[in-house]
Each structure stands twice: as C-alpha cells, then as structure tokens.
NUZA-757082 format. One record per atom (N, C-alpha, C): residue in three letters; x, y, z. Coordinates in steps of 0.2 Angstrom, whole numbers, plus 5000, padded with zeros to 4 digits. Layout:
ALAXYZ
...
% end
This chain:
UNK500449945000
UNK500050005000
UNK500450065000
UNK501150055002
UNK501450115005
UNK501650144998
UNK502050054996
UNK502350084989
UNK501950104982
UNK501350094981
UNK500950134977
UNK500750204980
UNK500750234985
UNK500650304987
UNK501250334984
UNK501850284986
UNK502650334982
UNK502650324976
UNK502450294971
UNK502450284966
UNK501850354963
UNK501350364965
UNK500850414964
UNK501550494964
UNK501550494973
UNK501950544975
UNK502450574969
UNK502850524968
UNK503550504961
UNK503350554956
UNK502650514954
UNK502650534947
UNK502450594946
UNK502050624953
UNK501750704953
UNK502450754954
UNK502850724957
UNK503250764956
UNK503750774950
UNK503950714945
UNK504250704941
UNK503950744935
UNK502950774936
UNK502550794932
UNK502850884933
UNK502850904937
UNK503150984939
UNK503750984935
UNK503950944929
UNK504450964924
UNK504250994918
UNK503450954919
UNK503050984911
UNK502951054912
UNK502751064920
UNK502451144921
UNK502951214920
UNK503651164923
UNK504251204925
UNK504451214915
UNK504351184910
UNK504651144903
UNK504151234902
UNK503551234903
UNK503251284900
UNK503451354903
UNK503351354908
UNK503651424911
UNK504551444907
UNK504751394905
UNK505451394902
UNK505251444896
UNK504851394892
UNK504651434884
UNK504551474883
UNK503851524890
UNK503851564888
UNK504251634891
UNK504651624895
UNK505351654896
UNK505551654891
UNK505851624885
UNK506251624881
UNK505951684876
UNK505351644876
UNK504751684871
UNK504751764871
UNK504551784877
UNK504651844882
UNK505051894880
UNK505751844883
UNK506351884880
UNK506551894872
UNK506351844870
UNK506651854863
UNK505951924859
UNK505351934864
UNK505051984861
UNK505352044865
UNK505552034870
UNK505652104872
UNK506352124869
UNK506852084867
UNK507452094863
UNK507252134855
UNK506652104852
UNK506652114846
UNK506252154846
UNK505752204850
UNK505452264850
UNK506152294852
UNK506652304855
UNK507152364855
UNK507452354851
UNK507852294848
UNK507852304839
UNK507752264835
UNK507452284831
UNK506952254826
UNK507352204822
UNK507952254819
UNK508452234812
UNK508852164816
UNK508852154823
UNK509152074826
UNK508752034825
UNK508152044827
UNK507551994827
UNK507851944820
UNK507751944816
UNK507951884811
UNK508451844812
UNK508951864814
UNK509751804816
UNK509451784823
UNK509151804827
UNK509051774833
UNK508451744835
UNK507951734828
UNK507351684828
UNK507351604829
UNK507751564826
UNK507951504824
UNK508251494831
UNK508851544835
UNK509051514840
UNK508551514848
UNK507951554847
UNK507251564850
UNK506951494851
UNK506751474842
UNK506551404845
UNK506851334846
UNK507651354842
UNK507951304847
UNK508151284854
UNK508051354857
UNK508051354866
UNK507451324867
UNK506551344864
UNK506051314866
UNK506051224864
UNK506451224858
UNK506451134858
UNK506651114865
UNK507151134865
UNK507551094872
UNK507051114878
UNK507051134879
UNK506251154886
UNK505951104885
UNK505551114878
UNK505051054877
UNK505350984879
UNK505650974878
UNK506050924876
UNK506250904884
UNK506350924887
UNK506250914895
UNK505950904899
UNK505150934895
UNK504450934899
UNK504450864896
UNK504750854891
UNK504150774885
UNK504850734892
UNK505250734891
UNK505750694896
UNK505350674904
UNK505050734907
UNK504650724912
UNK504450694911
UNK503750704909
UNK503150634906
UNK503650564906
UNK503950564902
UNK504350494901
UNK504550464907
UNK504650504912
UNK504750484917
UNK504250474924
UNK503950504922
UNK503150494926
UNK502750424925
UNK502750434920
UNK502350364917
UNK502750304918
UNK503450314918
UNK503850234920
UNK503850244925
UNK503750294930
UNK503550274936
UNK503150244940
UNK502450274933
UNK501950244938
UNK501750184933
UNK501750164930
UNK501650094925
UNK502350044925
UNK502950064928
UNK503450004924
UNK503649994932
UNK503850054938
UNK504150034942
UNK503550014948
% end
C-alpha cells in the first residue's frame, strides 16, 4: 500500500517538469520579444535560436512525462 502512494507521489512530482518545461518557453518567448521590439533589424538572426531553446524546454517537459509514466506503469 505504502509503495503505490510513492509511486503516485513519484510521478506527481516527476510531472512539475511539464509545468516547469512551460514556464521555460515562455521565458524564452518573452525575452526574445522584448529583445526584438528594442531591435527589430536582430530579430531575424535570433529567431531560429528562440526555437531552438523552446525545443529543448519541450523536450524536457516530453522527458518528464517519460518519466512519470515509467514510474507509475513499469516501476
């Protein structure tokens, strides 16, 4: 009994990576608008690197889940 409540426990905390993954993006997002309303003419070179920081965020959050789910289905 105990060890299915920490398994529960586990994954709800392993899930606060998706919430944490999202707050990332839009930080990045944010920033890369508050950079390109002060200049416009950078905005272009620094787009492509905008959502290569949001992959990886995501890509951290999708990592959680991965992690959540084998905790509560495989371990």
């Amino acid at each position: 009994m105990e060890a299915e409540a920490a398994k529960f426990i586990g994954a709800g905390l392993a899930c606060l990576g998706m919430g944490l993954a999202g707050i990332g993006v839009g930080n990045i997002f944010g920033n890369f608008l508050s950079g390109a309303l002060r200049n416009p003419s950078a905005a272009d070179g620094q787009f492509a690197r905008a959502f290569i920081g949001a992959a990886l965020a995501e890509g951290l959050g999708i990592f959680s889940l991965v992690v959540a789910l084998i905790l509560l289905f495989v371990a």
